[in-house]
C-alpha positions as CSV (number, residue, x, y, z in Angstrom):
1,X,0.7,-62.5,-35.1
2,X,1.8,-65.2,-37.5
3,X,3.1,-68.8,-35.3
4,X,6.0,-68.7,-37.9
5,X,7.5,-64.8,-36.8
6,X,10.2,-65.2,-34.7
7,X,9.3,-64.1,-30.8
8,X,10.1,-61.5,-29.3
9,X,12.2,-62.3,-26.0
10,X,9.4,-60.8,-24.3
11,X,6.9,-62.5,-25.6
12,X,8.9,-66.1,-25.5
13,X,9.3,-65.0,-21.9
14,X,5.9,-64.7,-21.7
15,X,4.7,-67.8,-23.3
16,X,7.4,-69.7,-20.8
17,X,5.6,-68.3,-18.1
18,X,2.3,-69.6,-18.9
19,X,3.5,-72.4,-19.8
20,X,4.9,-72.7,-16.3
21,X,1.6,-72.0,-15.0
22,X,3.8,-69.1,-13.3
23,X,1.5,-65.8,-12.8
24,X,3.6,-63.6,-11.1
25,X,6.0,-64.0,-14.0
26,X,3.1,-63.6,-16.6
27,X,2.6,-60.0,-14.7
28,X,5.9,-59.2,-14.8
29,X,6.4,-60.0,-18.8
30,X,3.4,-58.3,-19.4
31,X,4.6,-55.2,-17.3
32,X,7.9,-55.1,-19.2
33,X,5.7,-54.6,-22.6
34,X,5.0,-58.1,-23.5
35,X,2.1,-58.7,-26.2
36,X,-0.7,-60.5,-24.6
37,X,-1.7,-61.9,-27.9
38,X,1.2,-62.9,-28.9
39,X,0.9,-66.5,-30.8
40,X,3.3,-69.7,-30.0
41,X,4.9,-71.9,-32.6
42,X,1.9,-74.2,-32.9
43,X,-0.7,-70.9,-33.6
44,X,-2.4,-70.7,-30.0
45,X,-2.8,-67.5,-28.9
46,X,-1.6,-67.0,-25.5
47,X,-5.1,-66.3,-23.8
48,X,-5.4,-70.0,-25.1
49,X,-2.4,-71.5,-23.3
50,X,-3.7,-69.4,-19.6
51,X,-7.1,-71.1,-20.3
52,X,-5.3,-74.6,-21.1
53,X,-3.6,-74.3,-18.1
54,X,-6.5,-73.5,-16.1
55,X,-5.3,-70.4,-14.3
56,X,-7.6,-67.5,-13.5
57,X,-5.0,-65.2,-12.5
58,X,-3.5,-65.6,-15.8
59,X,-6.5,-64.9,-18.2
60,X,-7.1,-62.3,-15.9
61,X,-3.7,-61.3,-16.4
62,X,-4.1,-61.3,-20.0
63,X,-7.7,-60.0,-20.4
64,X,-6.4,-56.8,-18.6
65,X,-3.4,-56.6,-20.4
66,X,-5.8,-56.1,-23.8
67,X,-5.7,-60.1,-24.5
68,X,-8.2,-60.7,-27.6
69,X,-11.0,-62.4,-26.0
70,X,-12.5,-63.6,-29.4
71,X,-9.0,-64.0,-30.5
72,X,-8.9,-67.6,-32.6
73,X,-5.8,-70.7,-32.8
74,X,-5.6,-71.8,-36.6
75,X,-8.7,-74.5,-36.0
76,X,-10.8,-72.0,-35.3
77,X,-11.3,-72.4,-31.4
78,X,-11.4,-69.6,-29.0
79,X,-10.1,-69.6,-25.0
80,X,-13.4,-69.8,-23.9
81,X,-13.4,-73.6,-25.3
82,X,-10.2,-74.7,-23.6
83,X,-11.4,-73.2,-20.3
84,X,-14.5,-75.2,-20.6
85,X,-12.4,-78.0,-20.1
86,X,-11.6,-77.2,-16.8
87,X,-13.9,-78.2,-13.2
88,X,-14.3,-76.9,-10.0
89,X,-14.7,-73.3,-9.0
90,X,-11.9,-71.9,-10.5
91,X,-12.9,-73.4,-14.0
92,X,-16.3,-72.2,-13.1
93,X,-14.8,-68.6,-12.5
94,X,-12.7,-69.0,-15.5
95,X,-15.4,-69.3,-18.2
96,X,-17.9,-66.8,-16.6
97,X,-15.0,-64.1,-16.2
98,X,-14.6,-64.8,-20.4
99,X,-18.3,-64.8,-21.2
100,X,-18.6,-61.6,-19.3
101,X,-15.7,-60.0,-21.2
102,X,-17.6,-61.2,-24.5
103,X,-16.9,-64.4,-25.9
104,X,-19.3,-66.3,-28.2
105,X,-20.8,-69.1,-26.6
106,X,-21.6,-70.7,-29.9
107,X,-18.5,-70.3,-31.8
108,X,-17.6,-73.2,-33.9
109,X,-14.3,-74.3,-34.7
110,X,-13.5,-74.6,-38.3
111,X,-11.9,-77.6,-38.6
112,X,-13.1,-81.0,-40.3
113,X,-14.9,-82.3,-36.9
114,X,-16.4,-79.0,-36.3
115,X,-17.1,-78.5,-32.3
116,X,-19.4,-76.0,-31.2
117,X,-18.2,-74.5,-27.8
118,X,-20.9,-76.6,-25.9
119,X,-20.1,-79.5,-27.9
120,X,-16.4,-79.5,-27.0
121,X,-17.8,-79.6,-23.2
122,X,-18.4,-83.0,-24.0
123,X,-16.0,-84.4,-26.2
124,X,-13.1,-87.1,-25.7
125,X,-10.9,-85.3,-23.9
126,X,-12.8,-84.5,-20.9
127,X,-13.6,-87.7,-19.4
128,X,-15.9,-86.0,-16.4
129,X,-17.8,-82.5,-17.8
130,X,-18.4,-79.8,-15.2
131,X,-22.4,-79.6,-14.9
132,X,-21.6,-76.5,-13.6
133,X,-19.6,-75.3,-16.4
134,X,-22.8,-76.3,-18.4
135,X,-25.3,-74.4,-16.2
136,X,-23.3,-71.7,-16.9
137,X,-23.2,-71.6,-20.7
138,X,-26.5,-72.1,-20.6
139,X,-27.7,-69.6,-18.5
140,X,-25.4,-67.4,-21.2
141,X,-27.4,-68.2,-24.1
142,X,-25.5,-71.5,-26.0
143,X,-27.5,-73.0,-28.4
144,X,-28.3,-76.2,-27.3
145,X,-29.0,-77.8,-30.5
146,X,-25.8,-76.9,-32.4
147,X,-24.5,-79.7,-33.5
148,X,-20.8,-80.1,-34.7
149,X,-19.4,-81.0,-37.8
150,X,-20.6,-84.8,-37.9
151,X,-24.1,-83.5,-37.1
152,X,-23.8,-84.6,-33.1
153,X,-25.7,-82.7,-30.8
154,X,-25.0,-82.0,-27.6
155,X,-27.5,-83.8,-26.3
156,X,-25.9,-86.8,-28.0
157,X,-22.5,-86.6,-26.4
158,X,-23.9,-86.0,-22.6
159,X,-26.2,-88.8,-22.9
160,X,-22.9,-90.9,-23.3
161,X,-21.9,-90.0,-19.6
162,X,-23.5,-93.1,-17.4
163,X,-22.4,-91.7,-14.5
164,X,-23.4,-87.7,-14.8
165,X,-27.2,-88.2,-15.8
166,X,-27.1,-84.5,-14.7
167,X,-25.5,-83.3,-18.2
168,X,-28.7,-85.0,-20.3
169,X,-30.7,-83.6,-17.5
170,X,-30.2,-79.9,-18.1
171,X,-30.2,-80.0,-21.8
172,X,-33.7,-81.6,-21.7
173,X,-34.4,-78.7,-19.4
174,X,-33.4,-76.2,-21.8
175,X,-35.0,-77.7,-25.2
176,X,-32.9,-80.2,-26.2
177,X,-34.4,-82.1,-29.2
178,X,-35.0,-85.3,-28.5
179,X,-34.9,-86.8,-32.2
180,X,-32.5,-84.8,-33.9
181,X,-29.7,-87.3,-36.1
182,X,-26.7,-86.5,-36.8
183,X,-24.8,-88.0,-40.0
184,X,-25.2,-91.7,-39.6
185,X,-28.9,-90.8,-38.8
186,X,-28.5,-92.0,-34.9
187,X,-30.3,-90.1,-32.1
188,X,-29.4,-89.4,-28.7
189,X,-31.5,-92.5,-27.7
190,X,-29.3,-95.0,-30.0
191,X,-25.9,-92.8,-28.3
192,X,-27.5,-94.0,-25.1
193,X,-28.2,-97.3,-26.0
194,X,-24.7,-97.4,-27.3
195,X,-22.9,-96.7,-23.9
196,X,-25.2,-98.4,-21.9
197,X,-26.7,-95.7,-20.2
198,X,-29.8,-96.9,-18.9
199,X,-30.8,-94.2,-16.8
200,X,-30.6,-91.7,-20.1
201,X,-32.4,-94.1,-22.2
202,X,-35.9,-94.2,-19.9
203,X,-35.6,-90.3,-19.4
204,X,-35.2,-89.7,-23.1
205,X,-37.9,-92.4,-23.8
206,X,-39.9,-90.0,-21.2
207,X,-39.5,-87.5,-23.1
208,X,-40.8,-88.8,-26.3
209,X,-37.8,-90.4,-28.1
210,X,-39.0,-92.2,-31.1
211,X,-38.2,-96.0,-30.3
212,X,-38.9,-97.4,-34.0
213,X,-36.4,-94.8,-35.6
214,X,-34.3,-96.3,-37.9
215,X,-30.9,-95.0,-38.3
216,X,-29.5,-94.1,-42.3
217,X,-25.8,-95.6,-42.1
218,X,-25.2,-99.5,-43.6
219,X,-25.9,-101.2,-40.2
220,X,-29.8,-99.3,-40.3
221,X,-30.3,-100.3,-36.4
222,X,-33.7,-99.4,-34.6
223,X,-33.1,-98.5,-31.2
224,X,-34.2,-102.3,-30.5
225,X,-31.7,-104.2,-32.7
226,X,-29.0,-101.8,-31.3
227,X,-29.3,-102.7,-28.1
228,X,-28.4,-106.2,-29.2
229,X,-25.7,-105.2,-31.6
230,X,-22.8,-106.5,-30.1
231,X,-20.8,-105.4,-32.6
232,X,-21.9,-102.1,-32.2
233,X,-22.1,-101.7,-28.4
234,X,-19.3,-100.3,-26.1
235,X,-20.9,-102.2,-23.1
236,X,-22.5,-105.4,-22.5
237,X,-26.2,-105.9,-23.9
238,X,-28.8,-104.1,-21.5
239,X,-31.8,-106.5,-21.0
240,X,-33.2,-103.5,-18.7
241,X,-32.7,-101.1,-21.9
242,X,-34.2,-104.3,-24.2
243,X,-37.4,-104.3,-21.6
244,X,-37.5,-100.3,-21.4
245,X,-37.9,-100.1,-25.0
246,X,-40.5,-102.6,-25.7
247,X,-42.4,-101.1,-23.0
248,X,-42.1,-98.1,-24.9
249,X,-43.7,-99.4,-28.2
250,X,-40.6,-100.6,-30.2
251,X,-41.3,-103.1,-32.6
252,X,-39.8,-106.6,-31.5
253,X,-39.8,-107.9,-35.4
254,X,-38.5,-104.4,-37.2
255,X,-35.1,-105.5,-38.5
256,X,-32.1,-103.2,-39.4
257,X,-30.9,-102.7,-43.2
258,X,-29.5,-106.1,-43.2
259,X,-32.5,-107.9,-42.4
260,X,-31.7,-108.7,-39.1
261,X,-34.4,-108.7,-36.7
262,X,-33.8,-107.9,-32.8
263,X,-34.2,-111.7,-32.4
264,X,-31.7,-112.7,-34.3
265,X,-28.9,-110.3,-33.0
266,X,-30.2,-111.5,-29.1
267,X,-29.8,-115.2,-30.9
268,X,-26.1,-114.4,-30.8
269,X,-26.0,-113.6,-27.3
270,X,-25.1,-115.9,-24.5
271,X,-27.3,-114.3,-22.0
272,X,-30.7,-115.4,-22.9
273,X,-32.4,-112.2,-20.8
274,X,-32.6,-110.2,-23.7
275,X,-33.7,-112.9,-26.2
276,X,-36.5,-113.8,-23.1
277,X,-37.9,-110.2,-22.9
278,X,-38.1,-110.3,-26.9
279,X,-39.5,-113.6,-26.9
280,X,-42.5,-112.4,-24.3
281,X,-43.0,-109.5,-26.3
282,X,-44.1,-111.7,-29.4
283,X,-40.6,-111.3,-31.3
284,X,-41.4,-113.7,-34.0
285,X,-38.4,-116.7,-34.1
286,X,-39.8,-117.8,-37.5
287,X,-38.3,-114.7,-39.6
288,X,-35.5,-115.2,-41.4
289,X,-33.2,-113.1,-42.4
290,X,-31.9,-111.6,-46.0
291,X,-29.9,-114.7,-46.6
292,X,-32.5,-116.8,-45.2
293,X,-30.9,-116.8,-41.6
294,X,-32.8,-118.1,-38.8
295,X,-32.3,-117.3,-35.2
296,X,-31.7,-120.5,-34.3
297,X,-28.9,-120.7,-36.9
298,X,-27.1,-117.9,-35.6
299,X,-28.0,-119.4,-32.2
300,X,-26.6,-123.0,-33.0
301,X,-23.3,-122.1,-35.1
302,X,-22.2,-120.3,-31.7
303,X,-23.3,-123.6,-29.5
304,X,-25.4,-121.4,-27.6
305,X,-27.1,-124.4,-25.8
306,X,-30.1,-122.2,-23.5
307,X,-30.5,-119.8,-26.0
308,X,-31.4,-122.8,-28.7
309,X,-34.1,-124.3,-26.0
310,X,-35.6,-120.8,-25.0
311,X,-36.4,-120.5,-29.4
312,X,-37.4,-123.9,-29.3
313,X,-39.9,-123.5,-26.5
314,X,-41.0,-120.7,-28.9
315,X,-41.7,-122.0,-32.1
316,X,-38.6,-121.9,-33.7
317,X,-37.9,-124.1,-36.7
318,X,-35.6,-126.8,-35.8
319,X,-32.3,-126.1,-37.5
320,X,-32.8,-128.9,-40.1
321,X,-36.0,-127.0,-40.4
322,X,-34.4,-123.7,-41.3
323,X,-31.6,-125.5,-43.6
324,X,-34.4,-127.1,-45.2
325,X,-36.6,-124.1,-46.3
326,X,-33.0,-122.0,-47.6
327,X,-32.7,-125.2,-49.5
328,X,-36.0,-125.1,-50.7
329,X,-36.1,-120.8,-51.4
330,X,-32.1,-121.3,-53.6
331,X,-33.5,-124.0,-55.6
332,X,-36.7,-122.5,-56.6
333,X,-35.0,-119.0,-58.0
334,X,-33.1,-121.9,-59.7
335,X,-36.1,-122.9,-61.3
336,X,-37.4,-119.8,-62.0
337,X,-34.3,-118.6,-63.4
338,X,-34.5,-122.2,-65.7
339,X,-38.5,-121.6,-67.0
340,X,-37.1,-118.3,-68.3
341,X,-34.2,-119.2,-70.0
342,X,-33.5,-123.1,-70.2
343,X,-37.2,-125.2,-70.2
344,X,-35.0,-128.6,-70.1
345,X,-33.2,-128.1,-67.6
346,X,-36.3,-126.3,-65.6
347,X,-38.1,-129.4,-66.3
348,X,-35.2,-131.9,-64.9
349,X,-35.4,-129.9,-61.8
350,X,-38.7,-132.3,-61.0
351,X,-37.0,-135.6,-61.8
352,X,-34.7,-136.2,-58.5
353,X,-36.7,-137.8,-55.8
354,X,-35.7,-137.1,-52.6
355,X,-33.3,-139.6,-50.2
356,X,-35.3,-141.2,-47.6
357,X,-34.4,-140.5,-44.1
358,X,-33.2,-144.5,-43.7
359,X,-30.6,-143.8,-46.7
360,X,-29.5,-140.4,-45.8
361,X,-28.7,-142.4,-41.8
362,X,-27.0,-145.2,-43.4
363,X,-24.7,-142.8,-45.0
364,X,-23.9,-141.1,-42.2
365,X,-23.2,-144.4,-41.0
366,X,-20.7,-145.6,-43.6
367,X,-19.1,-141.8,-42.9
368,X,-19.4,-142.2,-39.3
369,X,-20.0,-138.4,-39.3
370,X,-23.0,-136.1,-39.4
371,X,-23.9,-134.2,-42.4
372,X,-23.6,-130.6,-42.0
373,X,-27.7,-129.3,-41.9
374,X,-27.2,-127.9,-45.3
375,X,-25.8,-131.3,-47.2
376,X,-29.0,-132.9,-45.5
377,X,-31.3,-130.4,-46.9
378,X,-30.1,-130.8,-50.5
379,X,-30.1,-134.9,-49.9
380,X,-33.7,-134.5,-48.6
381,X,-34.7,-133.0,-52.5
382,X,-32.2,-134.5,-54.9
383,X,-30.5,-137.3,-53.0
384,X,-33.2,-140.4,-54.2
385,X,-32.1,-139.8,-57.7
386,X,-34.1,-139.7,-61.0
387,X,-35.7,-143.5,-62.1
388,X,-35.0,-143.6,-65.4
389,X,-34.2,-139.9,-67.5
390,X,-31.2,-138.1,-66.6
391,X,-31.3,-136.3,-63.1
392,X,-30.4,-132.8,-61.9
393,X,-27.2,-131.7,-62.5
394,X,-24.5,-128.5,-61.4
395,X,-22.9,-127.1,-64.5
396,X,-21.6,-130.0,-66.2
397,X,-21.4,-132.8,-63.2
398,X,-24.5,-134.9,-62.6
399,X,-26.2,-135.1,-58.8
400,X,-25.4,-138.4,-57.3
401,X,-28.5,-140.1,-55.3
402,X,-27.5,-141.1,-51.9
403,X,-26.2,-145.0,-53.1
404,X,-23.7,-144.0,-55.5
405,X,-22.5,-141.5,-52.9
406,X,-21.7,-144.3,-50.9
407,X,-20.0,-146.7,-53.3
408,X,-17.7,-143.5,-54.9
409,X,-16.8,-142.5,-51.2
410,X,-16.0,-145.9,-50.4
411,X,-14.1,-147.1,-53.4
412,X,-12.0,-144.2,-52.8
413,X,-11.4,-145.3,-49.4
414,X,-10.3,-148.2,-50.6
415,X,-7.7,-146.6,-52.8
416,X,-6.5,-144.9,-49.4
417,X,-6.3,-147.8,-47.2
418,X,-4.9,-150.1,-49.9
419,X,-1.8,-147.4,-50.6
420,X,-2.9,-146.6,-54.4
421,X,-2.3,-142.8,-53.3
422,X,0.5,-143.1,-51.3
423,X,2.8,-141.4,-53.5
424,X,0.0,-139.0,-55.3
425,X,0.5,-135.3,-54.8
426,X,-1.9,-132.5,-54.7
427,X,-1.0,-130.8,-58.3
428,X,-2.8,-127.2,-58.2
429,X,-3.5,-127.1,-54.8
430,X,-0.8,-124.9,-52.5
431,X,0.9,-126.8,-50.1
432,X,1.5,-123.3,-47.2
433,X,-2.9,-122.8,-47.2
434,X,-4.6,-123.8,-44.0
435,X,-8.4,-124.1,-45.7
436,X,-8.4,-128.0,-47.4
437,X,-6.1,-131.0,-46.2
438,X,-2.7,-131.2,-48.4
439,X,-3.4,-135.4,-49.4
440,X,-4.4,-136.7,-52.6
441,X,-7.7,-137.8,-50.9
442,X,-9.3,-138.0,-47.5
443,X,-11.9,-139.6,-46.2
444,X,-13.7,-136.3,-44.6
445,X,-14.3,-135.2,-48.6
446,X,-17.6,-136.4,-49.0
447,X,-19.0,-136.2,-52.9
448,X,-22.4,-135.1,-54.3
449,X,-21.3,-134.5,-57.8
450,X,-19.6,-135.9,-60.7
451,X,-18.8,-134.8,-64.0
452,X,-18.1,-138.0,-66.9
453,X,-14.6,-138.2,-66.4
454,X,-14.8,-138.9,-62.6
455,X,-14.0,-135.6,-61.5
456,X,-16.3,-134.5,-58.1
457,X,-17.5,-131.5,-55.9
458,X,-17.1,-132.7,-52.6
459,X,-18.3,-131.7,-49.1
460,X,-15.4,-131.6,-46.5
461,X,-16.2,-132.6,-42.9
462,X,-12.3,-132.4,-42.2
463,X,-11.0,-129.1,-43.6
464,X,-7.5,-127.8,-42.3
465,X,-7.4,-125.1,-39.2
466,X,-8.9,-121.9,-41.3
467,X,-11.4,-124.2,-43.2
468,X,-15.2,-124.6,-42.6
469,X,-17.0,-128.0,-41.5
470,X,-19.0,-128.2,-44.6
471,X,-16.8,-126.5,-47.6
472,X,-17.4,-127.2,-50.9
473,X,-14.2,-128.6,-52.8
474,X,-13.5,-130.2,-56.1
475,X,-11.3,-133.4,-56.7
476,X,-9.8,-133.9,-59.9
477,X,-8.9,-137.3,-60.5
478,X,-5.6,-136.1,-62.5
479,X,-4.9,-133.2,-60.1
480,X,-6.3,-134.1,-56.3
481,X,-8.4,-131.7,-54.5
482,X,-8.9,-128.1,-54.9
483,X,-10.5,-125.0,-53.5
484,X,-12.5,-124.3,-51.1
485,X,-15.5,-123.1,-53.7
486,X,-17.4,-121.8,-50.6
487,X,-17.8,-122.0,-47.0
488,X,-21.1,-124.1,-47.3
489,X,-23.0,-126.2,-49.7
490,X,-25.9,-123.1,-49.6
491,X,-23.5,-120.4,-50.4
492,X,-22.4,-122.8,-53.2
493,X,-26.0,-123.0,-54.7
494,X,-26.1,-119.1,-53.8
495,X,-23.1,-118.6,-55.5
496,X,-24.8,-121.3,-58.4
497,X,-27.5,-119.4,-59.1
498,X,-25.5,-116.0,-59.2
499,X,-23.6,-117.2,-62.0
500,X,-27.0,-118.7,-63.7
501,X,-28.6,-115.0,-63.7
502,X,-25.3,-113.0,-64.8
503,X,-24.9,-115.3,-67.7
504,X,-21.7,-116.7,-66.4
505,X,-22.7,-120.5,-67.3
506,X,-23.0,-121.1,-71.0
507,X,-26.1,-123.2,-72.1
508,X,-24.6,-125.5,-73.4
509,X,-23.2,-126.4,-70.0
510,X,-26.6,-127.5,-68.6
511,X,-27.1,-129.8,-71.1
């Protein structure tokens, strides 16, 4: 029967009845001549609704009354999958008496998310599945490994349940496999890392769960650099799942698709268990990353104080270190970019000396501030200047050594304290953004660059609320200050070099 034919007043008093969870009147309605397939105004059958409601007598009702036991609502589900919803022994009762008047134990609904019958037993809807609802079904036959629409296997979705280990239990019991994926290319050990079910992860892992898989979605997690995925993770990091992997054979250096290793998610962890069991395991603190990331970086930008010690006690590069050798790695695909295409500018990458530790202190003495880890890097290569030829330079502004830094910074404190800019305006930049200071200049703008007319890239220690420490920003010395360029003086050179290999900077601009 179509939803959209007008009821019968039979059958609309039959449908109330259920819906009143009212047997005796279901028996009466159906007595009177009522259909007992008739089909409510959202398509569910009413053998659905009886099984919704969780009432034996009904569907028994119903079923005698010639009820369609394989009888489906427009997404393709039978009663059999609302009763399986249901606990205790009445729900029990419920979906044996439908299995033994024929349903399908794997029928699977057609909608987009496709749920199998067993499937459905565990899906978000039913916070706590019957285990005895599951005995059942199995005992009838369900295929175990059917997975739903999104590839998810039953085994998957029980070994989310922390506190019904039971559920994983049975499946492994009845040939559950262990290493299926579903679409993102997850197992059930990675859905069991995921909730934090540690008693599921060291059964699965007993029964042969491949620790080094690595999933086939963006993120590309192992089962060890899930576990300290925060972002990824519905519970708090597992140190116990972290030990019960590497006991297992997981690779403590194997990083995910984005080049993070275990160590460098458990670097961004306040608890410094997990980072402690990688660390004894021989996770290596000196990889970096894709970008060139330490652990320690990630470790430092979040002020994680014990975490920074335990990778120090390690090995770990300092974080000047680290800064150091991103500076180093940016600047020679500079050069290598520069032997290809530009010779003179390749070969005035070897004229700047670096800035001796004494000079690069003494400006962070005039500044009274000290320079982001990046800014030193970059002052530690170019920052002594060239002795006699013309130096390094960005686009068409020249690389100041450390000296002139300090006497172009300071002359334009000067200007501030002696009131030259008190009535200069910012021209370009927008008076409403939050990322650079709205002045004509401030002393937190610290230059490194300068084109002939005076104009400079800058290195702001003093950016505005949603600004970085460490943004790169230009000054014009007819407009003020503009930008930010880029949240750091590497993703500047990153950024740099970008533009040098898409052909974005004309030659003649490095001349």
């Amino acid at each position: 029967m179509s939803p959209k034919k007008k009821l019968s007043p039979l059958d609309a008093r039959l449908l109330a009845a259920i819906e009143d969870s009212n047997a005796k009147d279901v028996a009466k309605q159906l007595a009177a001549g009522a259909n007992p397939n008739t089909v409510d105004a959202k398509g569910y059958p009413a053998l659905h609704s009886a099984a919704s409601e969780g009432s034996l007598e009904m569907v028994r009702l119903l079923l005698d009354a010639g009820a369609d036991v394989h009888a489906q609502d427009s997404d393709g589900a039978i009663a059999l999958s609302f009763a399986t919803a249901q606990s205790g022994d009445d729900g029990v009762a419920l979906v044996k008496l439908l299995i033994d008047k024929g349903s399908n134990v794997n029928q699977r609904w057609n909608d987009e998310t496709g749920p199998t019958v067993l499937t459905d037993l565990f899906g978000e809807d039913n916070e706590e599945p019957s285990e005895d609802i599951l005995a059942v079904l199995l005992k009838a036959g369900v295929d175990v490994n059917a997975p739903n629409g999104q590839e998810e296997t039953p085994l998957m979705l029980a070994a989310t349940f922390k506190d019904q280990p039971k559920l994983t239990e049975l499946l492994l019991e009845h040939g559950a496999l262990v290493d299926a994926v579903n679409d993102r290319g997850w197992t059930a050990l990675m859905w069991a890392i995921r909730s934090g079910n540690e008693g599921a992860v060291e059964r699965l892992i007993a029964k042969g769960a491949n620790v080094n898989h690595l999933a086939t979605d963006d993120e590309g997690d192992t089962a060890l650099t899930l576990t300290v995925n925060e972002d990824e993770l519905f519970s708090t990091p597992s140190p116990r799942i972290v030990s019960a992997l590497l006991r297992a054979g997981a690779n403590p250096n194997q990083p995910n698709a984005r080049g993070w290793t275990p160590l460098h998610l458990a670097a961004c962890i306040e608890d410094v268990e997990p980072l402690e069991a990688l660390l004894a395991a021989r996770a290596d603190p000196h990889l970096a990353n894709t970008v060139g990331y330490y652990p320690i970086d990630l470790a430092t930008r979040r002020g994680y104080t014990k975490v920074i010690e335990r990778l120090l006690a390690a090995g770990s590069p300092t974080r000047e270190q680290a800064a150091r050798k991103r500076m180093d790695g940016i600047w020679k695909q500079i050069g290598d970019w520069a032997d290809k295409h530009h010779p003179d500018y390749a070969s005035r990458l070897t004229v700047n000396r670096p800035a001796t530790p004494e000079r690069i202190a003494a400006l962070e003495k005039q500044l009274g501030k000290a320079l982001p880890s990046d800014f030193r890097a970059f002052l530690q290569k170019f920052g002594g200047g060239a002795p006699s030829s013309r130096g390094l330079s960005i686009s068409e502004y020249d690389v100041l050594p450390t000296e002139q830094i300090q006497d172009v910074w300071k002359g334009l404190r000067e200007h501030v304290d002696n009131g030259v800019f008190k009535k200069a305006r910012p021209h370009e930049l927008s008076k409403d953004q939050r990322f650079v200071k709205w002045t004509w200049w401030h002393p937190g703008w610290v230059p490194f660059a300068s084109d002939s007319g005076g104009n400079l890239y800058c290195v702001d220690l003093e950016p505005e609320e949603n600004g970085s420490v460490g943004q790169v920003i230009r000054w014009e010395i007819h407009g003020g200050p503009l930008g930010p360029f880029a949240d750091s003086m590497e993703d500047f050179f990153e950024e740099y070099l970008q533009k040098l290999e898409s052909g974005r900077y004309d030659a003649s601009e490095l001349e």
